[in-house]
N, CA, C and O atoms as CSV, one atom per row, in Angstrom:
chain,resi,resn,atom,element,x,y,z
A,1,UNK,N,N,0.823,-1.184,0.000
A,1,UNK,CA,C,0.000,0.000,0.000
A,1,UNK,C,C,0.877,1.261,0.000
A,1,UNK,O,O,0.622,2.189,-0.768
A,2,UNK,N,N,2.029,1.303,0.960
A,2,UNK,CA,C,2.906,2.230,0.889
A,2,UNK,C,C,3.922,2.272,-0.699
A,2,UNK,O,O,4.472,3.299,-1.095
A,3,UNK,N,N,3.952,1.644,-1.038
A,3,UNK,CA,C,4.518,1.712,-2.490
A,3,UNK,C,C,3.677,2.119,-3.733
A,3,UNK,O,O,4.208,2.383,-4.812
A,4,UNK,N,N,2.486,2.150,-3.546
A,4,UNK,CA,C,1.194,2.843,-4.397
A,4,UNK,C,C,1.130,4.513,-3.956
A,4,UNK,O,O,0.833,5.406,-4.749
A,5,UNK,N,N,1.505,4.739,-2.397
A,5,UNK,CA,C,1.173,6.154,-2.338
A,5,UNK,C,C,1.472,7.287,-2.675
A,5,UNK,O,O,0.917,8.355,-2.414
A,6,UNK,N,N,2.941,6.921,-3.645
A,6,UNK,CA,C,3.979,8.061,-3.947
A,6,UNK,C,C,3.520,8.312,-5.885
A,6,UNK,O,O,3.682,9.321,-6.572
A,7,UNK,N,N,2.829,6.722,-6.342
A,7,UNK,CA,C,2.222,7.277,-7.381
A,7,UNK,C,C,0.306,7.872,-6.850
A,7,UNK,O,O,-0.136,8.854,-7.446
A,8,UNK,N,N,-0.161,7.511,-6.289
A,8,UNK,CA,C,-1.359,8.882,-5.975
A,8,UNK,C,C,-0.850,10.273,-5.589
A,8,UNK,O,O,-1.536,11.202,-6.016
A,9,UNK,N,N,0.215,10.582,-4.867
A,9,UNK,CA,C,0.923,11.738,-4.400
A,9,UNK,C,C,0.979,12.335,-6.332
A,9,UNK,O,O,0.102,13.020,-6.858
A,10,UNK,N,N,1.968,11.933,-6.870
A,10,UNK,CA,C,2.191,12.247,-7.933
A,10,UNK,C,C,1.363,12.647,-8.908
A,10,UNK,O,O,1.424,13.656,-9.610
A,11,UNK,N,N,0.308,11.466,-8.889
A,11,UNK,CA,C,-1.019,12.217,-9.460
A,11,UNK,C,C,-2.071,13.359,-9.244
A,11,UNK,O,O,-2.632,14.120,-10.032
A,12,UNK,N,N,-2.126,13.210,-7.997
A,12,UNK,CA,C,-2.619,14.597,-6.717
A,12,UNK,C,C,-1.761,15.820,-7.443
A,12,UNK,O,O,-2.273,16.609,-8.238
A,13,UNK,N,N,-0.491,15.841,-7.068
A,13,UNK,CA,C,-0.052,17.248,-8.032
A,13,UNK,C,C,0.240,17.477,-9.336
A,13,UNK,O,O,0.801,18.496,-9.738
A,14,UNK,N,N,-0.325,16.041,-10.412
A,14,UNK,CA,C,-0.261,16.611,-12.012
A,14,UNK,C,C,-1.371,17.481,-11.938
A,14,UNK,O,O,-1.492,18.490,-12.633
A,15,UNK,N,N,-2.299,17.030,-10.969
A,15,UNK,CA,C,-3.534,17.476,-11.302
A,15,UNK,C,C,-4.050,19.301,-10.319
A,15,UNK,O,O,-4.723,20.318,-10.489
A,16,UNK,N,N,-3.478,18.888,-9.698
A,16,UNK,CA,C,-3.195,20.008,-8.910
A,16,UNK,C,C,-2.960,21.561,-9.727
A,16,UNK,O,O,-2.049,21.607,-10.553
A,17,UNK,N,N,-3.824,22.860,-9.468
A,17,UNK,CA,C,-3.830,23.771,-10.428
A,17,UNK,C,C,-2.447,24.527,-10.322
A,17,UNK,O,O,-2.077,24.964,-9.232
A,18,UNK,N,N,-1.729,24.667,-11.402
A,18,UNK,CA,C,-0.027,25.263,-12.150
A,18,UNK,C,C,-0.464,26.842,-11.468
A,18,UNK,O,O,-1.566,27.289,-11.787
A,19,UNK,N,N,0.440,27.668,-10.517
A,19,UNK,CA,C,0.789,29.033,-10.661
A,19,UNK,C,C,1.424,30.303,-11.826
A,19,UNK,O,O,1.379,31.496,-12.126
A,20,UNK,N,N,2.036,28.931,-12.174
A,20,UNK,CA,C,3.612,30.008,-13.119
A,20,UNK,C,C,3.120,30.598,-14.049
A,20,UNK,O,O,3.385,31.760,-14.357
A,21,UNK,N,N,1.743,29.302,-15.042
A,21,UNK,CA,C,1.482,30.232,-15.750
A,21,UNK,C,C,0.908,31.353,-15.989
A,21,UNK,O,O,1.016,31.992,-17.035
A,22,UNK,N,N,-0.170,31.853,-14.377
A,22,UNK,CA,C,-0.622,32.713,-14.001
A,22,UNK,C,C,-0.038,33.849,-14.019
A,22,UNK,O,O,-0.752,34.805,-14.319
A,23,UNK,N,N,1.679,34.158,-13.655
A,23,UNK,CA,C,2.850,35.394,-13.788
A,23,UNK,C,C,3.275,34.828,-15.263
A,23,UNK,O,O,2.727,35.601,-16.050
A,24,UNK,N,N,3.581,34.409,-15.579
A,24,UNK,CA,C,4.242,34.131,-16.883
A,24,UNK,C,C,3.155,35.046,-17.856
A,24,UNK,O,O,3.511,36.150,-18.270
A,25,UNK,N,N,2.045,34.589,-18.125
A,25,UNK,CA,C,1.303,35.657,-18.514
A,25,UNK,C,C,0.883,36.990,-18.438
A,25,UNK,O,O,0.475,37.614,-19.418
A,26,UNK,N,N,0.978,37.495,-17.191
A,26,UNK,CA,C,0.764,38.502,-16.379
A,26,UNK,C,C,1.920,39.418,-17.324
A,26,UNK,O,O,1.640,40.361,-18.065
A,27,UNK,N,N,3.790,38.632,-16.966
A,27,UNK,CA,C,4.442,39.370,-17.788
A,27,UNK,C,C,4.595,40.077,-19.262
A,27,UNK,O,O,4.946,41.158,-19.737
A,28,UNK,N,N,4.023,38.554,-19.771
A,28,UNK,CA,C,3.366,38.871,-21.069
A,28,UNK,C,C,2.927,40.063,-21.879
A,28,UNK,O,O,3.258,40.665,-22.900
A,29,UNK,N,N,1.728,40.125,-20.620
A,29,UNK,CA,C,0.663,40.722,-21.075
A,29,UNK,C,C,1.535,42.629,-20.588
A,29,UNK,O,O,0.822,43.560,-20.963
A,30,UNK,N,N,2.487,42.940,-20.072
A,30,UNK,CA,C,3.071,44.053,-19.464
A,30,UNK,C,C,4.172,44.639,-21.155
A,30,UNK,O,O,4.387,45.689,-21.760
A,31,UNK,N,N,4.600,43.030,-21.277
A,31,UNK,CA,C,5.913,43.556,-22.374
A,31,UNK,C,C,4.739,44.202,-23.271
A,31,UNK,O,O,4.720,45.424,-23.417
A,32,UNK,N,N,3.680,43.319,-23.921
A,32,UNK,CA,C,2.831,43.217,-24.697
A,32,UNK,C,C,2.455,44.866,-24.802
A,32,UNK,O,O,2.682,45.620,-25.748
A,33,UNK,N,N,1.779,45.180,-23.462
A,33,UNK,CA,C,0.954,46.647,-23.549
A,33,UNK,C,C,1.894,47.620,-23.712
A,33,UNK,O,O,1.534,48.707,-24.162
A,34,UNK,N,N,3.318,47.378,-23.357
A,34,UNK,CA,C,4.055,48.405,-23.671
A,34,UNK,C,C,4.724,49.038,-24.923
A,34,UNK,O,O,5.212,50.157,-25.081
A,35,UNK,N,N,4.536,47.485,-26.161
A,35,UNK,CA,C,4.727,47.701,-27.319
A,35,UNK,C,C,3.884,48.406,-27.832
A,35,UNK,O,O,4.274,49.354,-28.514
A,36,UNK,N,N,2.140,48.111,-27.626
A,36,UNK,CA,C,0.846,48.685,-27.978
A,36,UNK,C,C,1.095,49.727,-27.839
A,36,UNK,O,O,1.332,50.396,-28.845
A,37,UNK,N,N,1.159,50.378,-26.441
A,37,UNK,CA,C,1.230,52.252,-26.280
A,37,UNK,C,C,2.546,52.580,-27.089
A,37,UNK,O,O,2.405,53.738,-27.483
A,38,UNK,N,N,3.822,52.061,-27.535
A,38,UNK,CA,C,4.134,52.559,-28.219
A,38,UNK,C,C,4.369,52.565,-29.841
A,38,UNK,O,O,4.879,53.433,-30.550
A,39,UNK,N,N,3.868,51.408,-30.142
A,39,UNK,CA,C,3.449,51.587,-31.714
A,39,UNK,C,C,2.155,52.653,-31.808
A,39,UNK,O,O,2.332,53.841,-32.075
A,40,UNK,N,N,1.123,52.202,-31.610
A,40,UNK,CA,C,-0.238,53.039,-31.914
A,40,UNK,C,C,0.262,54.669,-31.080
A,40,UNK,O,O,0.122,55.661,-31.795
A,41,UNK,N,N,0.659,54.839,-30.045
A,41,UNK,CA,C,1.036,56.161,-29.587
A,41,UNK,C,C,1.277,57.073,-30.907
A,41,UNK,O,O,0.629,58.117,-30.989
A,42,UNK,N,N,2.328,56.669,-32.113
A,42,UNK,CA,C,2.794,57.107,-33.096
A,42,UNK,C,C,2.296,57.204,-34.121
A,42,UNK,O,O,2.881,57.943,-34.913
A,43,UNK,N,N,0.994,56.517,-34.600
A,43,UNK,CA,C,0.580,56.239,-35.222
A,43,UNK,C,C,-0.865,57.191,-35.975
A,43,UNK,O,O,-1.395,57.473,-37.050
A,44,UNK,N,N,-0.946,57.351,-34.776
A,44,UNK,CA,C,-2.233,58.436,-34.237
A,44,UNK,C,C,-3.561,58.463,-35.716
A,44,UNK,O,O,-3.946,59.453,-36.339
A,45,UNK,N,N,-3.836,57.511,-35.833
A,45,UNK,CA,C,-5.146,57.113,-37.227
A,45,UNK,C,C,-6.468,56.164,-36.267
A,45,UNK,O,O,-6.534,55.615,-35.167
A,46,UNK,N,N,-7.183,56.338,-37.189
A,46,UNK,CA,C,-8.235,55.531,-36.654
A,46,UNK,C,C,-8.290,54.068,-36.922
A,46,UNK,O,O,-9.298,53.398,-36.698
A,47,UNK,N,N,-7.195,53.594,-37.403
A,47,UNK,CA,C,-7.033,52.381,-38.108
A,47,UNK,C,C,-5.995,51.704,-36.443
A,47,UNK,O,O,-6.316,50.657,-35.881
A,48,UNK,N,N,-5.083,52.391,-36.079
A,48,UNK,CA,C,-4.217,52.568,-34.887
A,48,UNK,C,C,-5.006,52.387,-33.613
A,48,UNK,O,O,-4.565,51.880,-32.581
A,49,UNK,N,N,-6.644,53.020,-33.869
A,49,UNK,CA,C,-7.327,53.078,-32.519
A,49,UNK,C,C,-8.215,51.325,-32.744
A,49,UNK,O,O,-8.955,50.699,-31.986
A,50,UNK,N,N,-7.767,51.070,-33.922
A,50,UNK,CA,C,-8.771,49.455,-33.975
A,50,UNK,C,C,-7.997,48.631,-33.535
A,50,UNK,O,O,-8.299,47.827,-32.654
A,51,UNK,N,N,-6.329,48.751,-34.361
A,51,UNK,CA,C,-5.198,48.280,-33.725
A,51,UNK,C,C,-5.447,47.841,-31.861
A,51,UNK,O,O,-5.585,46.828,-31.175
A,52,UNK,N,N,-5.391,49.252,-31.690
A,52,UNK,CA,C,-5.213,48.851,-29.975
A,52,UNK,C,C,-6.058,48.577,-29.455
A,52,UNK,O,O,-5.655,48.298,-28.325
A,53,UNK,N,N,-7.439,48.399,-29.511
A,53,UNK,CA,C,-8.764,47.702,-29.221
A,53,UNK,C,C,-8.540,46.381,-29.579
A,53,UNK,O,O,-8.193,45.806,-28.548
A,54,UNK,N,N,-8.559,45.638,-30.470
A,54,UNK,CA,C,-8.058,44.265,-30.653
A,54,UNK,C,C,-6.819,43.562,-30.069
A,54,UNK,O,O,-6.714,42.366,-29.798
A,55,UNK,N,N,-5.833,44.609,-29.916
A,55,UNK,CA,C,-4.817,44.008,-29.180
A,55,UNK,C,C,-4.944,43.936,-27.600
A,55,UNK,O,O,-4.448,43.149,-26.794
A,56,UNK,N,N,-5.984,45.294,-27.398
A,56,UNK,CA,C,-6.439,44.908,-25.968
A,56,UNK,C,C,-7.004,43.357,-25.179
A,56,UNK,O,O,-6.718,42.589,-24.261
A,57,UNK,N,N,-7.976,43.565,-26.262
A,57,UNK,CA,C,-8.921,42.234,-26.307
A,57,UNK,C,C,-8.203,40.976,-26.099
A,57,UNK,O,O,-8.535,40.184,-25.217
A,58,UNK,N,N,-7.187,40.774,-26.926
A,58,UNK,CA,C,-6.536,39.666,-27.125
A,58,UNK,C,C,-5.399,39.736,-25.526
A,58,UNK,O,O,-4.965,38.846,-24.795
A,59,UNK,N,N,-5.315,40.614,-25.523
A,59,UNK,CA,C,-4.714,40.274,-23.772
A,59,UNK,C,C,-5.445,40.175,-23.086
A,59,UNK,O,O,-5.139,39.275,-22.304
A,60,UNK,N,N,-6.651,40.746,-22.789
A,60,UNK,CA,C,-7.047,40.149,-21.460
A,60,UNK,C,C,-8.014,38.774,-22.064
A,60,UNK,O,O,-9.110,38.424,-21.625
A,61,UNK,N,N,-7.266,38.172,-23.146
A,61,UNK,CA,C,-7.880,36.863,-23.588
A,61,UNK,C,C,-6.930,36.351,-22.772
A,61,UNK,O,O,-7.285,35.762,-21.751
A,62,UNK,N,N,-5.608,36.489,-23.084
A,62,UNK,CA,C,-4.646,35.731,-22.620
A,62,UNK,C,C,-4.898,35.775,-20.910
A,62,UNK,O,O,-4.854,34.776,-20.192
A,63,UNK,N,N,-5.143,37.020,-20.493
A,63,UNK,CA,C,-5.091,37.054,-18.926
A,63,UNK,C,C,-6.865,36.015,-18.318
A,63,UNK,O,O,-7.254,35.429,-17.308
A,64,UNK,N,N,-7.181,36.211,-19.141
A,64,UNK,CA,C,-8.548,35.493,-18.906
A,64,UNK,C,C,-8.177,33.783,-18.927
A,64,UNK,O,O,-8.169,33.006,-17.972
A,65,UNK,N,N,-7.946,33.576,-20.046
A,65,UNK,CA,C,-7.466,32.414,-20.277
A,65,UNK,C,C,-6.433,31.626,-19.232
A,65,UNK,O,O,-6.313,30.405,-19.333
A,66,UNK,N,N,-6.041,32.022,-18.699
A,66,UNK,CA,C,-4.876,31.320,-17.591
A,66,UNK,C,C,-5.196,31.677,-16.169
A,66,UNK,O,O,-4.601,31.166,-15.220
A,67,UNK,N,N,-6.316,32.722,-16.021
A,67,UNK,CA,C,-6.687,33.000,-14.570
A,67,UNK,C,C,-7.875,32.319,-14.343
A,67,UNK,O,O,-7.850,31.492,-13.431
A,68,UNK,N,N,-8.861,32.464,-14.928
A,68,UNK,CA,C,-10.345,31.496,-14.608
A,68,UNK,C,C,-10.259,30.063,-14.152
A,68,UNK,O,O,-10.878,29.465,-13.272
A,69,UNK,N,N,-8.855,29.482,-15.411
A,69,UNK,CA,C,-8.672,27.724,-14.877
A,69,UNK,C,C,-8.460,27.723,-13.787
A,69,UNK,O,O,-9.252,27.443,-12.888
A,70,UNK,N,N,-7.389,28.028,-13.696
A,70,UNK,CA,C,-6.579,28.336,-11.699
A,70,UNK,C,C,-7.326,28.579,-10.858
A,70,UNK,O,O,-7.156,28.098,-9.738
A,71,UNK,N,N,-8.453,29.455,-11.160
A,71,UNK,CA,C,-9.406,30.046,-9.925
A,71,UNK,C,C,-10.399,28.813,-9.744
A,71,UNK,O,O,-10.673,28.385,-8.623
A,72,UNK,N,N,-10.879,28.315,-10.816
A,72,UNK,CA,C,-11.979,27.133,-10.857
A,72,UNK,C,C,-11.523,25.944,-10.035
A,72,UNK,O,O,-12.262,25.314,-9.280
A,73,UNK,N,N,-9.845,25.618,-10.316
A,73,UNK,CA,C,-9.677,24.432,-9.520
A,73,UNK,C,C,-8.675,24.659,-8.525
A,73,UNK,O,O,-7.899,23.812,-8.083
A,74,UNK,N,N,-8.772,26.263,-8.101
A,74,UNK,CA,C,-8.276,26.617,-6.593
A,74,UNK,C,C,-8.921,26.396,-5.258
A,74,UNK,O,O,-8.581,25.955,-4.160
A,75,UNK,N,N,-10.491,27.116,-6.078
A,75,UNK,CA,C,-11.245,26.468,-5.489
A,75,UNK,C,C,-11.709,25.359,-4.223
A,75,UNK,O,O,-12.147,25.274,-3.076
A,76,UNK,N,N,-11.097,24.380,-5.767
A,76,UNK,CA,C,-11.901,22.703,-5.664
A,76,UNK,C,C,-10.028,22.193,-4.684
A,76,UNK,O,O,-10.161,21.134,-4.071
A,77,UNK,N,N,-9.253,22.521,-4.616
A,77,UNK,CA,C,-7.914,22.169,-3.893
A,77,UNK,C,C,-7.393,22.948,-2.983
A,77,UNK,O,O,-6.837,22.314,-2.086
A,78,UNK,N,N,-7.362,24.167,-2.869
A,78,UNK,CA,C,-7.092,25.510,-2.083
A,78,UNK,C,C,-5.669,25.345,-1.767
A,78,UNK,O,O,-5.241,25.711,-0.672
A,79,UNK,N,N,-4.800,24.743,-2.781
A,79,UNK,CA,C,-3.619,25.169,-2.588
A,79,UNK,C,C,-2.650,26.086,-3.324
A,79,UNK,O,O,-2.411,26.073,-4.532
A,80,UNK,N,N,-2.151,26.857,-2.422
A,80,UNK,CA,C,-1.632,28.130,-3.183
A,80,UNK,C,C,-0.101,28.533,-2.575
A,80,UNK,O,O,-0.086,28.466,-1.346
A,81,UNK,N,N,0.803,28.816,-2.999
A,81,UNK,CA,C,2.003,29.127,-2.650
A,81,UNK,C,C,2.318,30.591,-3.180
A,81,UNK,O,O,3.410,30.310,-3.673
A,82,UNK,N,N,2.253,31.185,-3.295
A,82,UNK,CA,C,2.458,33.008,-3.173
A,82,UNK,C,C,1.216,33.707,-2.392
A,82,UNK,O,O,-0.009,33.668,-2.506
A,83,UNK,N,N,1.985,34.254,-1.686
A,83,UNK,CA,C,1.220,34.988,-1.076
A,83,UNK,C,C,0.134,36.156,-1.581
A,83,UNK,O,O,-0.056,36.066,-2.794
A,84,UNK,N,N,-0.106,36.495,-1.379
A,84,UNK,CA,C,-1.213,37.602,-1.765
A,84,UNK,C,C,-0.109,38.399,-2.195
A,84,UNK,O,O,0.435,38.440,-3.299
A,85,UNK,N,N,0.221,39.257,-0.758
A,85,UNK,CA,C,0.981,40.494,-0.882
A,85,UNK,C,C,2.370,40.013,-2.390
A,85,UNK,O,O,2.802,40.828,-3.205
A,86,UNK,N,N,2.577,39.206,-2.351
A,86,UNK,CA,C,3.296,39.053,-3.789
A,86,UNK,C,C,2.842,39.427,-4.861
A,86,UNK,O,O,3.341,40.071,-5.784
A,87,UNK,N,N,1.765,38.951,-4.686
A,87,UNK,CA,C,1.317,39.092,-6.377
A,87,UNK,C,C,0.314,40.601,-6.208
A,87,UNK,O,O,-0.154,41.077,-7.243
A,88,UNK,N,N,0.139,41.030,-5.369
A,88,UNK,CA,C,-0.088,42.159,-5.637
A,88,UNK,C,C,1.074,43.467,-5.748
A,88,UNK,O,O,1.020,44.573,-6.286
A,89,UNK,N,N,2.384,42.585,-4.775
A,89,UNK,CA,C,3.339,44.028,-5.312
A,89,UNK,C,C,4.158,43.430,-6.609
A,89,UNK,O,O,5.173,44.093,-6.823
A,90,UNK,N,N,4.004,42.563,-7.338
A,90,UNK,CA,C,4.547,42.234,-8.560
A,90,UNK,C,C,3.505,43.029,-9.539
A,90,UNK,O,O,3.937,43.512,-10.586
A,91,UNK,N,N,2.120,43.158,-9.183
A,91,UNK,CA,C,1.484,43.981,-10.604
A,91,UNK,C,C,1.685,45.425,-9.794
A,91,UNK,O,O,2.460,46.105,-10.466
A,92,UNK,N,N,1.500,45.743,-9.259
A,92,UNK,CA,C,1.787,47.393,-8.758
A,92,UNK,C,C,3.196,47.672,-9.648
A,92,UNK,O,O,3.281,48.655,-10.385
A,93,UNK,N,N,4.589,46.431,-9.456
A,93,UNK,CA,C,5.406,46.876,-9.790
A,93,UNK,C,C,5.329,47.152,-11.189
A,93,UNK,O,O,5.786,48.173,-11.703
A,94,UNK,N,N,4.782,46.291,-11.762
A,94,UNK,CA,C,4.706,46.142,-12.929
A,94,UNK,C,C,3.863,47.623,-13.763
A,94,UNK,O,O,4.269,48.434,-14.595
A,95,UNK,N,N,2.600,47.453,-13.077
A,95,UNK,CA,C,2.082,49.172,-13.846
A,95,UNK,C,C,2.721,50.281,-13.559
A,95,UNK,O,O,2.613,51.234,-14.331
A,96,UNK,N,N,3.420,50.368,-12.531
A,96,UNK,CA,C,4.335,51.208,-12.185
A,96,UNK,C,C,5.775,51.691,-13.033
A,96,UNK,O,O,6.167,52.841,-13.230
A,97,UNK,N,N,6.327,50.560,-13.399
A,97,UNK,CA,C,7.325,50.493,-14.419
A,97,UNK,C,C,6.692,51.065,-15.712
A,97,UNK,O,O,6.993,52.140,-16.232
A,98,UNK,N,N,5.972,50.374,-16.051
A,98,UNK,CA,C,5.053,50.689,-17.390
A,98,UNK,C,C,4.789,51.841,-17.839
A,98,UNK,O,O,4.673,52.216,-19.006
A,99,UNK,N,N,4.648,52.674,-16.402
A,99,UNK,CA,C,4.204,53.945,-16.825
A,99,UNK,C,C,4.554,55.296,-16.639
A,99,UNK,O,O,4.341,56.407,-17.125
A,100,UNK,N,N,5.451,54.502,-15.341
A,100,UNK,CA,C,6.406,55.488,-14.781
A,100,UNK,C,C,7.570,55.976,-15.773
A,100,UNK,O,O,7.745,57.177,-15.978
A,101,UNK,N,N,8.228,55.145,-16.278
A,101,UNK,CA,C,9.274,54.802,-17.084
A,101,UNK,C,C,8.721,55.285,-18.574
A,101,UNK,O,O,9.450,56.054,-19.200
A,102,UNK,N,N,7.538,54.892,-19.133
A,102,UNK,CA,C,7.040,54.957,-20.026
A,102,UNK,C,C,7.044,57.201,-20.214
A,102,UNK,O,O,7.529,57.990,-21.026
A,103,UNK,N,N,6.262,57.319,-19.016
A,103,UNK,CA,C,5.960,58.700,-19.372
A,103,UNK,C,C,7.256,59.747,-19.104
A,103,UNK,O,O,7.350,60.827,-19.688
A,104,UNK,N,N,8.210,59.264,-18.151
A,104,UNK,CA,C,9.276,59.787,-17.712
A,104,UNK,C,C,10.525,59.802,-18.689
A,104,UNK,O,O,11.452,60.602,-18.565
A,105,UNK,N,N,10.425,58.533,-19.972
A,105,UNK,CA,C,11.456,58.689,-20.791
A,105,UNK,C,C,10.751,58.983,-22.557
A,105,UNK,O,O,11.454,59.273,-23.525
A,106,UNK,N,N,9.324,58.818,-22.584
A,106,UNK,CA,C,8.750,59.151,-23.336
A,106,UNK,C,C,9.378,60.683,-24.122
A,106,UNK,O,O,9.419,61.820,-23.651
A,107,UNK,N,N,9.780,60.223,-25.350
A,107,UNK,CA,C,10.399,61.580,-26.298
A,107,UNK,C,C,12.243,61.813,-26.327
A,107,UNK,O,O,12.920,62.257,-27.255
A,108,UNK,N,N,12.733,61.298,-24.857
A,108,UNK,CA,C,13.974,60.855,-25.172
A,108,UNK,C,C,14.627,59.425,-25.540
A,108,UNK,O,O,15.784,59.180,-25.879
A,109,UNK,N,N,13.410,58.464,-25.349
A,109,UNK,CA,C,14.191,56.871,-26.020
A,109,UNK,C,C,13.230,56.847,-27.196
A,109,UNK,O,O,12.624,57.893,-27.427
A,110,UNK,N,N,13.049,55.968,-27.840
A,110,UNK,CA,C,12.091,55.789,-29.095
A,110,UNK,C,C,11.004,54.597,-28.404
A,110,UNK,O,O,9.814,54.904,-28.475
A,111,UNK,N,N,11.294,53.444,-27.834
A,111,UNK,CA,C,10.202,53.085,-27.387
A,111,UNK,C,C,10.479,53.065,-25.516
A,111,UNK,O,O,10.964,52.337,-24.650
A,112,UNK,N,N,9.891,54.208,-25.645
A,112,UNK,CA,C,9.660,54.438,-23.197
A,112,UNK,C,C,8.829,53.393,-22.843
A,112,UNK,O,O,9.066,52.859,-21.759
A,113,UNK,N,N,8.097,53.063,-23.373
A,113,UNK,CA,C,6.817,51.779,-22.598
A,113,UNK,C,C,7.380,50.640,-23.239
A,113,UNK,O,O,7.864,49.816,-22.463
A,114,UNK,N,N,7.424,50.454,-24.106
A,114,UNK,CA,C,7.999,48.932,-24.252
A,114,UNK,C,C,9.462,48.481,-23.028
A,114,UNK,O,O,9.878,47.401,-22.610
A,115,UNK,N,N,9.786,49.599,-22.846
A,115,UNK,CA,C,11.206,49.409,-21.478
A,115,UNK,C,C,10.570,49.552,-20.538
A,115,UNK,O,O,11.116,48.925,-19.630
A,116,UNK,N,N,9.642,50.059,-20.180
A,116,UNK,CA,C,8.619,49.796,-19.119
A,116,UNK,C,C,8.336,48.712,-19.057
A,116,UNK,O,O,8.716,48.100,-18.058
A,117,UNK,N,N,7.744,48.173,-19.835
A,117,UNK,CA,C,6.937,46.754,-19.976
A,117,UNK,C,C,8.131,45.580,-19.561
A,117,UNK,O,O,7.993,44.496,-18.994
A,118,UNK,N,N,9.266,46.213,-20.050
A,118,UNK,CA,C,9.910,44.872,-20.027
A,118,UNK,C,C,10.645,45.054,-18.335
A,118,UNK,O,O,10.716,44.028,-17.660
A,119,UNK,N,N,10.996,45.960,-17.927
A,119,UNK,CA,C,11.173,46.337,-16.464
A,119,UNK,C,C,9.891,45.670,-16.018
A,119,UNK,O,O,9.931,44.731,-15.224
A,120,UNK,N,N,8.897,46.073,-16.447
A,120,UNK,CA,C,7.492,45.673,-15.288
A,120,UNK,C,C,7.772,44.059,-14.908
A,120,UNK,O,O,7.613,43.410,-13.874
A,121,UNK,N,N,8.241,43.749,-16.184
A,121,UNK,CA,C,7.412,41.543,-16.515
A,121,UNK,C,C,8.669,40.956,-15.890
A,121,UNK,O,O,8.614,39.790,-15.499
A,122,UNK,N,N,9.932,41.733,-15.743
A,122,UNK,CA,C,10.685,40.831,-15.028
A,122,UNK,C,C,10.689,40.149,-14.039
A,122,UNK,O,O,11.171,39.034,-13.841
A,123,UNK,N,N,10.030,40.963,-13.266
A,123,UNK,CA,C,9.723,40.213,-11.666
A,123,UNK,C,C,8.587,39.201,-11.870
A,123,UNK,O,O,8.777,38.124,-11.305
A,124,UNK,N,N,7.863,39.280,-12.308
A,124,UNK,CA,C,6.739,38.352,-12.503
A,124,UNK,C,C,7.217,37.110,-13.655
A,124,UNK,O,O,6.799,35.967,-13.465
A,125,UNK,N,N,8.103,37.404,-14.837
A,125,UNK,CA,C,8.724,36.442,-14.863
A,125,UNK,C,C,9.719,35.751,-14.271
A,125,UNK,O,O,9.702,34.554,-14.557
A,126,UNK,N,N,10.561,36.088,-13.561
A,126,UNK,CA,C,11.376,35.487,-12.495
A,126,UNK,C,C,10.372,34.757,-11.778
A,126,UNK,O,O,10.592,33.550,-11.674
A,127,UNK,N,N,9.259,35.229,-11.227
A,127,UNK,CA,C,8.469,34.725,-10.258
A,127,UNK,C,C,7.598,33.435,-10.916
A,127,UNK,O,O,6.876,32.652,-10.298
A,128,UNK,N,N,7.763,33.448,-11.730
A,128,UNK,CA,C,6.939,32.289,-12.724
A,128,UNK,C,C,7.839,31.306,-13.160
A,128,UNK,O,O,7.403,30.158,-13.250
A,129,UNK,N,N,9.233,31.573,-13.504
A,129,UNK,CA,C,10.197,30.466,-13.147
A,129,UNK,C,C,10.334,29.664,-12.075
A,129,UNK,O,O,10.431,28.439,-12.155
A,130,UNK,N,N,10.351,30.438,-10.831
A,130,UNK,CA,C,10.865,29.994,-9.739
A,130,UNK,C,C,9.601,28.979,-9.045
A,130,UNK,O,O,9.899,27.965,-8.414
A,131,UNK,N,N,8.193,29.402,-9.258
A,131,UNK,CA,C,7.479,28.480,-9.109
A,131,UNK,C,C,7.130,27.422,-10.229
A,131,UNK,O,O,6.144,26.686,-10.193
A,132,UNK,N,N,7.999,27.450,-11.142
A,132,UNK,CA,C,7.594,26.345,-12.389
A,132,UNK,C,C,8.593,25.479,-11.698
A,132,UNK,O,O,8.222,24.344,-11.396
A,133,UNK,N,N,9.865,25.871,-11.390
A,133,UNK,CA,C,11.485,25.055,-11.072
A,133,UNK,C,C,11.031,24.123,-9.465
A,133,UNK,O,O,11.682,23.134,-9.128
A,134,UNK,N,N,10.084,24.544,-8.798
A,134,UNK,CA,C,9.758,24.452,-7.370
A,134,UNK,C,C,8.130,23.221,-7.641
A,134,UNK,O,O,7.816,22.343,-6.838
A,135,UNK,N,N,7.614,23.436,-8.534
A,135,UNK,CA,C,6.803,22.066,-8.630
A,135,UNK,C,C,6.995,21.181,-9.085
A,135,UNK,O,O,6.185,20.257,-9.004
């Protein structure tokens, strides 16, 4: 019986709901918006404003898409390893970078938000490694 329990253990956490890809996306979705504000920023057409409406969309597909599963079978398991306060100062950091950086170097680099974006997603990708390397 004890030699069966390490394959149910094993199965218990294939099945068990994934974190990483929850930040892994998150980062994504930071590099992502920072390219958006600065392509369409330049662009300034109404063709530019459909641009960034669709590209909106399609991120919070992606953010939709990887947060609902997790939440559905967090639920049903309630196990979770980051804390709250993490993942809330990883997106603070993250819009913060984005925009801070974005509006503060805006006119002296050529793309300010895309270096935002990619400042923002680091931590949240680091943080999405480290819980991919840890399950």
């Amino acid at each position: 019986m004890l030699q069966g329990a390490s394959g149910v253990e094993s199965a218990v956490r294939a099945r068990a709901p994934q974190e990483h890809p929850l930040y892994f996306a998150t980062g994504l979705v930071f590099v992502l918006a920072g390219l958006i504000f600065d392509i369409t920023g330049n662009a300034g057409s109404g063709g530019a404003a459909v641009a960034l409406t669709v590209a909106w969309v399609l991120l919070v597909g992606v953010m939709v898409a990887t947060h609902i599963p997790y939440w559905r079978r967090y639920r049903q398991v309630r196990k979770r390893s980051t804390p709250k306060w993490v993942e809330w100062t990883l997106a603070a950091w993250g819009v913060a970078a984005l925009f801070v950086l974005g509006i503060l170097l805006d006119g002296s680099i050529g793309y300010a938000f895309a270096l935002g974006g990619v400042v923002g997603a680091v931590p949240s990708l680091l943080w999405a490694e480290r819980l991919r390397r840890t399950t």
